[in-house]
C-alpha positions in Angstrom: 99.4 127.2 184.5 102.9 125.3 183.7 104.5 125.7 180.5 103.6 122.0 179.4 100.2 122.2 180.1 100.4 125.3 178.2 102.1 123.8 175.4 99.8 120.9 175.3 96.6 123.3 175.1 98.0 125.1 172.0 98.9 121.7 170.5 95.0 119.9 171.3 93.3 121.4 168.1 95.8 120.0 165.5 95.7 116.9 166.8 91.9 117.4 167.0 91.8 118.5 163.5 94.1 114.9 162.4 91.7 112.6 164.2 88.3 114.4 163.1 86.1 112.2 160.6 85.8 114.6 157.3 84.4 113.9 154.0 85.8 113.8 150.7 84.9 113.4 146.9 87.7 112.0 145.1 87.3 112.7 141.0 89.0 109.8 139.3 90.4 110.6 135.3 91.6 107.0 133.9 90.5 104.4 136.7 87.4 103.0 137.0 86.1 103.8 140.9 84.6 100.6 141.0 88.2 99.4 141.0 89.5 102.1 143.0 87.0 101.8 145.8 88.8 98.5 147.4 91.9 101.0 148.1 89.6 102.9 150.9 89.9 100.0 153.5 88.3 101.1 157.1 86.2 104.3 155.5 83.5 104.7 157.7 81.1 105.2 154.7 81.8 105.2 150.8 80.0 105.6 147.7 80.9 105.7 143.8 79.4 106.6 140.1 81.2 104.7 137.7 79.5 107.3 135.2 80.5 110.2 136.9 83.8 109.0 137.7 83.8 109.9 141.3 84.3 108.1 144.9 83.1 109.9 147.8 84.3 109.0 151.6 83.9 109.5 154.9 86.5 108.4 157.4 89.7 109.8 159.8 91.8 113.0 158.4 94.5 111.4 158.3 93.2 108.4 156.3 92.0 110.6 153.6 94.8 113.0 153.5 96.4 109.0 152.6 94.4 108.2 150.0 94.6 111.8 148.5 98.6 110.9 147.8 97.8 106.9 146.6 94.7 108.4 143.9 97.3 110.9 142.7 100.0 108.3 141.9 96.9 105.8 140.6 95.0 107.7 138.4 97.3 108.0 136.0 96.8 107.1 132.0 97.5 103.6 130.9 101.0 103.1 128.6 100.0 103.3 124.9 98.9 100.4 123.1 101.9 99.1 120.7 101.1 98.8 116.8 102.7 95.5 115.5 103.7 94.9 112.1 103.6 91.3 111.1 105.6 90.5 107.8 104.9 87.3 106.3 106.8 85.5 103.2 104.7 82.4 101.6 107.6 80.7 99.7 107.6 77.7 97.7 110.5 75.0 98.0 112.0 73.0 95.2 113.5 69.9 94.3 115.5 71.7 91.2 117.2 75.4 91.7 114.9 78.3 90.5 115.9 81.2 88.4 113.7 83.4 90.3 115.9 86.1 92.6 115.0 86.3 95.5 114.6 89.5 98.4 117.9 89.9 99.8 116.3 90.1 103.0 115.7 86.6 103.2 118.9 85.3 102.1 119.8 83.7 105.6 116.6 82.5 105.6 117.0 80.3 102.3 120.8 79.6 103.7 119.4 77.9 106.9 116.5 76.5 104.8 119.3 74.7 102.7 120.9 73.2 105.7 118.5 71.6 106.9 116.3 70.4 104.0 116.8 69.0 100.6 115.3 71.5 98.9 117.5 73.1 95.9 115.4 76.1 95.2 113.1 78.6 96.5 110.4 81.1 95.2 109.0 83.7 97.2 104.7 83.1 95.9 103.6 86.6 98.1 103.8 88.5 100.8 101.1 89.9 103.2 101.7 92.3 105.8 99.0 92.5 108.6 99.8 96.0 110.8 97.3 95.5 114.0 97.9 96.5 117.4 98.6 94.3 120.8 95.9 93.3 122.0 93.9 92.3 118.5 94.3 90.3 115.6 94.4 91.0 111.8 93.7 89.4 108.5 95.2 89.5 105.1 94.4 88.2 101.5 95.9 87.6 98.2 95.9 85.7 94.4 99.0 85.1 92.5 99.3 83.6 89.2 101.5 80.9 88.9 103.3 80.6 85.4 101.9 81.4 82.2 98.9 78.9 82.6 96.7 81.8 84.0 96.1 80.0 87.1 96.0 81.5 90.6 97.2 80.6 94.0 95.0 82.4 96.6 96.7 82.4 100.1 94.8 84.1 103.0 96.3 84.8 106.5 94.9 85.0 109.8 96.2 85.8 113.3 93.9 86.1 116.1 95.3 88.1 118.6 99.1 89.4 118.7 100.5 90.8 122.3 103.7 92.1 122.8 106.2 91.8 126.1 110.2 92.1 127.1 112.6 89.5 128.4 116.1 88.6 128.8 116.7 88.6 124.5 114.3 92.0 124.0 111.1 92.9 123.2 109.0 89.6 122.5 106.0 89.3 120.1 103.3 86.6 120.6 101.3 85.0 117.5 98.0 83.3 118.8 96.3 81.5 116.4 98.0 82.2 113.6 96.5 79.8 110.2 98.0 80.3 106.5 95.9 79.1 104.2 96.9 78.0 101.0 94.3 77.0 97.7 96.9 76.1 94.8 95.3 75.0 90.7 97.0 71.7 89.8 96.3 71.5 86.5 96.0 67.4 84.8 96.8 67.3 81.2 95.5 63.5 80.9 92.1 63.1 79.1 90.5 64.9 76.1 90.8 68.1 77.8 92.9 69.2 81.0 91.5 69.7 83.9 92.0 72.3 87.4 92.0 70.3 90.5 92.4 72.6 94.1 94.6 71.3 96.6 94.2 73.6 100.2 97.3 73.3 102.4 98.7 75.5 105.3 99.8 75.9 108.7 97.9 76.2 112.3 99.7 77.5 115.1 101.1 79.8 118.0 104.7 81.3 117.8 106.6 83.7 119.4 109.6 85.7 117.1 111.7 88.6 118.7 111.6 91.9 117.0 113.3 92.0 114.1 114.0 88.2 114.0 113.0 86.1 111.0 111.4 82.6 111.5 110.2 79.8 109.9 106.7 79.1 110.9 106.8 75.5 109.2 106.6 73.2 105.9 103.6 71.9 104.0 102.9 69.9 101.0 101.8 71.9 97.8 100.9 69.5 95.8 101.9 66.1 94.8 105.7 66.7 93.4 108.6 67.3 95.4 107.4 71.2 95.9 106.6 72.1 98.9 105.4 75.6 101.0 107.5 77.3 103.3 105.8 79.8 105.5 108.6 83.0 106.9 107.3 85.1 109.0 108.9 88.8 111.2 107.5 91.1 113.5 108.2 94.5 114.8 106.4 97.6 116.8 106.1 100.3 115.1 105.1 104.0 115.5 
């Protein structure tokens, strides 16, 4: 016998044992198998549980041995799910300048409010914070009294579903269906007696605000004087 017949005898069963047709059960963690199945192109047979998290195939050696590396890097667990806090300032705008101090956290915010209306005053009414996570939506509630009349403003928040992603200015956060609802008493001192009238306001919208950054959502009527409600919202992920 020559030595490359020789050679190519003792080389015949490994390359028998890469083109054999084996079987293998593949035992998925995180990913569903009914998604991982449409990686196993050209098996000659396949079968999943979605319950019990498996895949089993039948095809080449070589194929599996393949697929063994792809499941590895695949099945891995899915990034965390961000928390987002979403800050938001209901503020009242006035045609004469208000004695009430203000946060020092929104000074720039009343700054650039005074540049570019003719507002001379500003009073923060509340704040709600709504903490949810990316992917859902939140809700927040709350009655202030306004003056010494005993009346109440009731403001009430909703978002319905706050998502989170990167681009060139940082990490972005995305307000869908935000509303701010606003009921304020106007109170009528003509007549006998006086008498509460409700006036409902707010705003309707979708915004995106950069962490950290503070904008203003928009500008509605309170009532009818020269007053007016400011709505100032931020948003950050948090821990």
């Amino acid at each position: 016998m020559t030595r490359i017949a020789f050679l190519f005898l003792l080389a015949l069963p490994c390359l028998q044992a890469q083109d054999e047709i084996v079987s293998r059960i593949f035992q998925l963690k995180y990913v569903s198998p009914d998604r991982m199945r449409q990686m196993f192109l050209g098996a000659k047979d396949i079968s999943w549980d979605d319950q019990m998290k498996t895949i089993a195939v039948r095809a080449w050696k070589k194929q599996i041995d393949e697929w063994e590396e792809v499941v590895k890097r695949l099945d891995v667990p899915p990034p965390p799910i961000p928390n987002v806090e979403v800050t938001i300032y209901l503020m009242s705008a006035l045609g004469q300048p208000s004695a009430t101090a203000l946060p020092p956290e929104l000074d720039g915010v009343v700054k650039q409010l005074k540049s570019t209306f003719s507002y001379k005053g500003f009073e923060l009414i509340d704040t709600q914070v709504i903490r949810t996570r990316a992917g859902k939506g939140g809700s927040a509630s709350g009655l202030v009294d306004r003056g010494t009349s005993g009346l109440k403003t009731s403001n009430h928040v909703d978002i319905n579903e706050v998502t989170v992603s990167n681009d060139e200015k940082g990490r972005a956060i995305h307000l869908r269906g935000l509303r701010v609802r606003l009921r304020i008493p106007v109170q009528s001192n003509f007549g006998p007696t006086p008498t509460v009238n409700y006036l409902d306001t707010g705003i309707n919208t979708d915004i995106d605000v950069h962490e950290g950054q503070k904008v203003v959502v928009g500008k509605a009527n309170m009532d009818g004087s020269d007053r007016a409600s400011i709505v100032v919202l931020m948003a950050k992920v948090v821990d």
